[in-house]
FIMI-73600 format. One record per residue (C-alpha): residue number from 1; chain; y, x, z. Coordinates in nm, 2 decimals. Each point is the difference from the previous one (the first is absolute). Example, Ala and Ser with C-alpha at 12.3 -4.5 7.8 and 13.67 -1.06 7.14 Angstrom:
2
LOMI resi chain     py     px     pz
LOMI    1     A  -0.45   1.23   0.78
LOMI    2     A   0.34   0.14  -0.07
END
This chain:
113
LOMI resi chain     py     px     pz
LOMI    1     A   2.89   5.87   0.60
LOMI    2     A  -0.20  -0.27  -0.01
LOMI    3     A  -0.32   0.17  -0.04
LOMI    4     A   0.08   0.22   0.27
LOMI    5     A   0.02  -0.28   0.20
LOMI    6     A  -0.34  -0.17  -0.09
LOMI    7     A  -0.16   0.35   0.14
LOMI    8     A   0.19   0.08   0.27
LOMI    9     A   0.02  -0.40   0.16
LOMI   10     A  -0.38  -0.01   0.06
LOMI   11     A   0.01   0.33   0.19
LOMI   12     A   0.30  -0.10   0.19
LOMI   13     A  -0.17  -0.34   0.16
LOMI   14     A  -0.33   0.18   0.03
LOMI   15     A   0.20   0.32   0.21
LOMI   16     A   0.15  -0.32   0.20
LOMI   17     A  -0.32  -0.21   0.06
LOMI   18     A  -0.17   0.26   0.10
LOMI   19     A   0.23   0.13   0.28
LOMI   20     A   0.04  -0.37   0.11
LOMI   21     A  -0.35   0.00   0.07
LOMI   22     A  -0.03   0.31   0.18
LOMI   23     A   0.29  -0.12   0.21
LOMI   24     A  -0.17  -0.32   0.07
LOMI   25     A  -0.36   0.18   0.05
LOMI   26     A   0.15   0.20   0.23
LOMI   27     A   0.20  -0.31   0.19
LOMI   28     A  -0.31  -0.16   0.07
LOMI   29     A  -0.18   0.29   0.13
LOMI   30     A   0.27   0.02   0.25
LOMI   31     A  -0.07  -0.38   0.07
LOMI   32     A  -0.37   0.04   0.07
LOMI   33     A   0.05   0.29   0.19
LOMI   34     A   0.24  -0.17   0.23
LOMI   35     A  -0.26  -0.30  -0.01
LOMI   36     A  -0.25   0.26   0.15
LOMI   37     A   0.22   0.16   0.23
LOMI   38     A   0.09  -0.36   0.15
LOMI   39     A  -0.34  -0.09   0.02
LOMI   40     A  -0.10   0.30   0.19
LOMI   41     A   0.27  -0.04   0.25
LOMI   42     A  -0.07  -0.32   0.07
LOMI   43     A  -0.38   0.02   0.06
LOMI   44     A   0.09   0.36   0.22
LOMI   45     A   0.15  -0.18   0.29
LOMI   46     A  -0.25  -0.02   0.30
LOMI   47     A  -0.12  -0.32  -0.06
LOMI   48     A   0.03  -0.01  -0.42
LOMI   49     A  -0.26  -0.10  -0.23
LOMI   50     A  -0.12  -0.02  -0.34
LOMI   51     A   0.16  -0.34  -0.06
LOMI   52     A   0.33   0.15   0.15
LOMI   53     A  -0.01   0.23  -0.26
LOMI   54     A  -0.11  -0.20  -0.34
LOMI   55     A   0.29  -0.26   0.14
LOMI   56     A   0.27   0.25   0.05
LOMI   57     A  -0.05   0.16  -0.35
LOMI   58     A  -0.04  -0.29  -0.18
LOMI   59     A   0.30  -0.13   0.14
LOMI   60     A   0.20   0.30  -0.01
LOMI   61     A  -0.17   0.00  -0.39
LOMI   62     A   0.13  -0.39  -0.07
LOMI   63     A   0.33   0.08   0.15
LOMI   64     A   0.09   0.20  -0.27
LOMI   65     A  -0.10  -0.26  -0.26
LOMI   66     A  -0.10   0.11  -0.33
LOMI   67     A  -0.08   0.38   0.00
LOMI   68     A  -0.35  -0.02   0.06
LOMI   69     A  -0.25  -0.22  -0.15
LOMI   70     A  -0.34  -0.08   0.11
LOMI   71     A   0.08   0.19   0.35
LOMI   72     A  -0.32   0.12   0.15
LOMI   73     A  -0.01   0.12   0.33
LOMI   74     A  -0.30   0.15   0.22
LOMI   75     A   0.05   0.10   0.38
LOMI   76     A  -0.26   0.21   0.17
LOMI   77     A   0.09   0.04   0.38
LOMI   78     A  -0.22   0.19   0.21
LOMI   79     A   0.02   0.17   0.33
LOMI   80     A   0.25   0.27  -0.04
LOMI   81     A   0.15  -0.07  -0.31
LOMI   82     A   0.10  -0.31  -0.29
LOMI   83     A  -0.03   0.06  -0.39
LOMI   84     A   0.15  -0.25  -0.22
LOMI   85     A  -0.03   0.00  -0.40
LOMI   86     A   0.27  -0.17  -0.21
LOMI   87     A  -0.07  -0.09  -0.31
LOMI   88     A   0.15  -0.22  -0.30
LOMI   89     A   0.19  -0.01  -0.34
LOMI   90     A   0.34   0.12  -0.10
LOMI   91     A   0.23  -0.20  -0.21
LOMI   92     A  -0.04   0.13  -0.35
LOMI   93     A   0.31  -0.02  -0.29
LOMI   94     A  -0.30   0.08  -0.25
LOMI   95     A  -0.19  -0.28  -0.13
LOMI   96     A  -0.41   0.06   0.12
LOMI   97     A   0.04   0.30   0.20
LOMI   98     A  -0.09  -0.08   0.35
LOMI   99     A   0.05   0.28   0.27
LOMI  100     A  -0.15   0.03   0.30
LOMI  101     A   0.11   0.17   0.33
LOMI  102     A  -0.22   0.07   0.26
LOMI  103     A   0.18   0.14   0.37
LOMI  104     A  -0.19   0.11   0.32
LOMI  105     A   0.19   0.03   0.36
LOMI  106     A  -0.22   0.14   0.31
LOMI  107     A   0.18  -0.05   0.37
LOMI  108     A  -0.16   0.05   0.32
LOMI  109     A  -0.08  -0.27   0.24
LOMI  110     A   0.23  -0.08   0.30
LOMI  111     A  -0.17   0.06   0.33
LOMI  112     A   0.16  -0.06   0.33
LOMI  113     A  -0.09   0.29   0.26
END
C-alpha cells in the first residue's frame, strides 16, 4: 500500500498543479483582455486619447490586484480606430515558471456626425 502510494502521490499533485495553473493562466488572460477592452473604450470616445487609454487599463489592471504582474500596456489611437496591447505575468503555483499573457482589443473611434 505504501509503495503504491509513493508512485501514485507525485502524479496526483503534479495532475493538480498543473490544472491550477492552466486555470490561473487562463484567469489572467481574461484579465488582460478586459484590461484591453477598457482601455480601448475609454480612448474611443470623441475626445479620448492615448493617456485615457494606458490610465483606464492600468486601472482597471490594479483594481483587480494581484493577477497580473508587471502589467504592460501600449495604446495606439489613430483616426478611425484605437489598438491596445495588454501584457503581463500570471500568478504561477510552480516554483520558476513564469507565464506570460499577451491580449489585443481593436474599437472604432467615436465620431459625432
Amino acid at each position: 500500500m505504501s509503495i503504491q502510494m509513493v508512485v501514485l502521490m507525485p502524479m496526483l499533485f503534479v495532475i493538480a498543479f498543473t490544472g491550477l495553473q492552466a486555470g490561473l493562466y487562463f484567469y489572467g488572460r481574461s484579465a488582460a483582455l478586459s484590461a484591453a477592452t477598457t482601455g480601448a473604450r475609454a480612448a474611443a470616445v470623441e475626445h479620448g486619447t492615448a493617456a485615457d487609454c494606458q490610465e483606464a487599463a492600468i486601472g482597471f489592471v490594479n483594481h483587480l490586484g494581484d493577477v497580473l504582474s508587471q502589467p504592460q500596456v501600449a495604446c495606439v489611437r489613430t483616426a478611425t480606430t484605437v489598438t491596445v496591447r495588454v501584457a503581463g505575468t500570471t500568478l504561477s503555483v510552480i516554483p520558476g515558471w513564469q507565464l506570460t499573457v499577451e491580449q489585443v482589443a481593436t474599437q472604432q473611434v467615436e465620431k459625432v456626425t
